[in-house]
N, C-alpha and C positions, 0 to 999 in steps of 0.2 A: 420585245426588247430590241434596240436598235443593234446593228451588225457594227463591229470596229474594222469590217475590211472593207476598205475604199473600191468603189468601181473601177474597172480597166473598161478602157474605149481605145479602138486602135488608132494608132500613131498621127495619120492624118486629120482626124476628127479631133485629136487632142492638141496637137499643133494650131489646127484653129482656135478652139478653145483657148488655149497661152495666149494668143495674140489677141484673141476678142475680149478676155480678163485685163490684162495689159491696157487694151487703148479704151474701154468703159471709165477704167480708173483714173485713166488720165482726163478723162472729159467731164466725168461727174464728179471727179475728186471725190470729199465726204459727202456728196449729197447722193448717195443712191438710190435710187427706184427700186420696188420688192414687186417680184414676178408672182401676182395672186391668182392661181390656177386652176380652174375648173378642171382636174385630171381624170373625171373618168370616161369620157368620150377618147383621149388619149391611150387610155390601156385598153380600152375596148375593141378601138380601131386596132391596137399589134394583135389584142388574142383573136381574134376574130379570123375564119377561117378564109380565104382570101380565094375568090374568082379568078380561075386561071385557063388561057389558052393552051392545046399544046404546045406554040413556042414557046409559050413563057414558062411550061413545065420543065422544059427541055432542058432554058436558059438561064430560072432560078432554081431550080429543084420544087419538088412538089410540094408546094405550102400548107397543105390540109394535113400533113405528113410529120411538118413542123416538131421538135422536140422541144419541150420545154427551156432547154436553155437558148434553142435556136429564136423563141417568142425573147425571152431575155435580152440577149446581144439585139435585137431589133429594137426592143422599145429603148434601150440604152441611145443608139445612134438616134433616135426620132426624137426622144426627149431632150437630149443634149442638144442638137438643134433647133427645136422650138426656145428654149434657153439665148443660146444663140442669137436669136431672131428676134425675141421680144425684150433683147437692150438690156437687162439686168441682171446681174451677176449674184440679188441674194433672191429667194423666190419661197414660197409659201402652196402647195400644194395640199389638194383636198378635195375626199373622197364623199360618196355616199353610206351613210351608216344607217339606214330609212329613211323615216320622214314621219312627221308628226300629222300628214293631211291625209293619211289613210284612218285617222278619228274622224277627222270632219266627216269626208267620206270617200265612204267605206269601195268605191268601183272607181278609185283614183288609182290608175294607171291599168285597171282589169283589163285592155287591152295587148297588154307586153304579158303577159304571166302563160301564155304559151309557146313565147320565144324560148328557143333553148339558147342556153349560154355557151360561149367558147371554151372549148376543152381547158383550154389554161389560165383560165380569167380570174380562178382564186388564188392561183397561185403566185400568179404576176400582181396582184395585189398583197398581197402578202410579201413578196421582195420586194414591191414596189415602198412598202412601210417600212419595212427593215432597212434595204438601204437609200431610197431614196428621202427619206425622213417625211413621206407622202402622210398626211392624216386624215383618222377617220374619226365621226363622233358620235356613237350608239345613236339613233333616232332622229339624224339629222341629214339634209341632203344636200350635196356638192355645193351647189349653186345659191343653197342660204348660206355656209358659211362664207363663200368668195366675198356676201356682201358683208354678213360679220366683220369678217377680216375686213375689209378693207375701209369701212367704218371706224375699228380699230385702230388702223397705218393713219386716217386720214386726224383724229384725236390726235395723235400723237405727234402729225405733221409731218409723215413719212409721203412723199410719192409712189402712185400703186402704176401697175399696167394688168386691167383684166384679163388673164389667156385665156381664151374659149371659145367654141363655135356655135354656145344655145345663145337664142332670142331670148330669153330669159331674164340673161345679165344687163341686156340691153335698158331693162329701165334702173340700172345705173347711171349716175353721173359718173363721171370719166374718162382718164385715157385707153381704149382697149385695142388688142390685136387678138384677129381670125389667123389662127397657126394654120390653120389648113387650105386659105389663100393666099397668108405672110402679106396680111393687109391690118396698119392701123388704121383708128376712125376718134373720134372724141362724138360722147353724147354730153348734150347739155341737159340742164337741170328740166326746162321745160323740152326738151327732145324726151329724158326720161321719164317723165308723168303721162307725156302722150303714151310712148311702149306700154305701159302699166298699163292705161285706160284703156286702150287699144284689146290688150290680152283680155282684160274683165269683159269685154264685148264679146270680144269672139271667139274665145274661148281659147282650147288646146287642144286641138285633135289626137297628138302624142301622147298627150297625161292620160287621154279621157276626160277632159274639161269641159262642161258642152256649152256655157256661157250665155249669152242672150237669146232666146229660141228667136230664128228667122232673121238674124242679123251677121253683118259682117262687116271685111274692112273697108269697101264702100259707107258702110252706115258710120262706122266710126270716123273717120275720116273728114266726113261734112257736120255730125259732131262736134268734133272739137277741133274744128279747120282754126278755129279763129278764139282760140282759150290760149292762155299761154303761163297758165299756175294751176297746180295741182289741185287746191281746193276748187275752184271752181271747175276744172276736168271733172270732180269727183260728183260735187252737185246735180251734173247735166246726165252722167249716166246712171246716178241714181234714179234722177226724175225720168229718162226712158226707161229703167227697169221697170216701175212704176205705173210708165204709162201703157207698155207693151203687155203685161204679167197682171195687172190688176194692183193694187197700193200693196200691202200684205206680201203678198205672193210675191212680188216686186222686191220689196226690201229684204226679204228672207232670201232671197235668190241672189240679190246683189250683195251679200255679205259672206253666203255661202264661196261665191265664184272670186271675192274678192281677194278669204282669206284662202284660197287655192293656189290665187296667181301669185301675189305679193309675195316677194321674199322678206325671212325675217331681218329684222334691225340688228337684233342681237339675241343671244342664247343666255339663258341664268346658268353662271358657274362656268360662262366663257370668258374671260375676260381678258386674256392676252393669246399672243400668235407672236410666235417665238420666229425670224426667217431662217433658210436656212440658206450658208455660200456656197455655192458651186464647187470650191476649192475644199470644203468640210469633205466630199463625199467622191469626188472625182478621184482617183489614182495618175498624177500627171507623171510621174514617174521624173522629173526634168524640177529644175527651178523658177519659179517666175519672177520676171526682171523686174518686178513693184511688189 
């Protein structure tokens, strides 16, 4: 159940905020952009336990130490800034709830399952849904709904901005911003099929993807250097799986790794994405002058 108490963020941080509300409104008037945010790399990075010098013990206090609300008041200041940054004042946040590809199969992601998690990673998720109106969706994972969503905005003729830092989202078409260089880029339609066809090659060494045996982003590369639409990107790397893996083996392997990589289109029984403003959830304590 969502919280009815607005966040507090200290004074300077919210003073920009007023003004960065303020002059958005004035430039995009009714046309605003929705900030569709891959957030769990975002709370990961506040819970997570933080490498420190002795000076920097010294000079921030000991962060492994962190108390729960001390992980709070950080990811507030970090997210409110990527906010900030990425130009849009209503935004659409969302989590991982699984994933439907540990059916496919079964040693998808077997590599991370002996990471230990940050002491406060449930719980920053859990505030993080309460008040930052962050969603999650039983069996589904961050980065298929960003493209859900914004398949969704794009239907309905909304402007998106992807926030996140996976390779992933990149075979999206769109406008997107890396919050953790505070760098935009735009992928085109054929930029996005190559990403796709690219990952089906060579896999995902993070998930546990193992992709084309003996291949990589050189092979893909001279591939599909000179293709520039997705069906036929999809043709030529089918016909290498094919030709590499034997016909059979080939097509059973490129279908496996396809539906690994691919993000889904859409969910059954998803069909909208409510955004949420800035000003719903922030505590400005002051009035804004629009």
């Amino acid at each position: 159940m969502q919280n009815n108490t607005k966040i507090n963020i200290n004074s300077q941080l919210r003073s920009s905020l007023v003004d960065y509300i303020n002059n958005i409104k004035i430039i995009q008037k009714d046309n605003y952009k929705v900030a569709i945010i891959d957030a769990d790399s975002i709370i990961y990075a506040t819970a997570v336990d933080k490498k420190q010098t002795d000076e920097q013990i010294e000079q921030y206090g000991n962060q492994i130490e962190r108390s729960l609300d001390d992980v709070i008041n950080e990811f507030n200041i970090y997210f409110t800034n990527i906010l900030i940054n990425s130009g849009c004042i209503y935004y659409v946040a969302l989590l991982t709830g699984g994933s439907h590809r540990y059916s496919l199969y079964p040693e998808y992601k077997a590599n991370r399952k002996k990471l230990e998690k940050p002491k406060h990673l449930k719980e920053l998720i859990n505030y993080c849904i309460d008040n930052w109106n962050f969603t999650k969706i039983e069996g589904f994972e961050a980065d298929d709904l960003v493209n859900v969503a914004n398949n969704y905005f794009k239907n309905e003729r909304i402007s998106t901005v992807l926030v996140h830092t996976d390779k992933d989202l990149n075979q999206i078409e769109g406008t997107h911003y890396n919050y953790k260089i505070n760098e935009f880029y735009e992928v085109d339609s054929s930029e996005a099929s190559y990403n796709l066809w690219t990952q089906v090659i060579v896999g995902d060494f993070t998930d546990n993807i193992k992709g084309l045996k003996g291949k990589g982003k050189a092979f893909a590369y001279k591939l599909l250097l000179n293709l520039d639409d997705n069906m036929s990107m999809r043709s030529i790397v089918l016909d290498a799986y094919a030709d590499v893996l034997s016909e059979q083996i080939g097509i059973n392997e490129f279908a496996l790794n396809y539906n690994l990589v691919k993000l889904l289109d859409n969910i059954k029984d998803v069909e909208t994405f409510i955004p949420t403003k800035i000003e719903e959830v922030i505590n400005f304590e002051v009035t804004l002058n629009i």
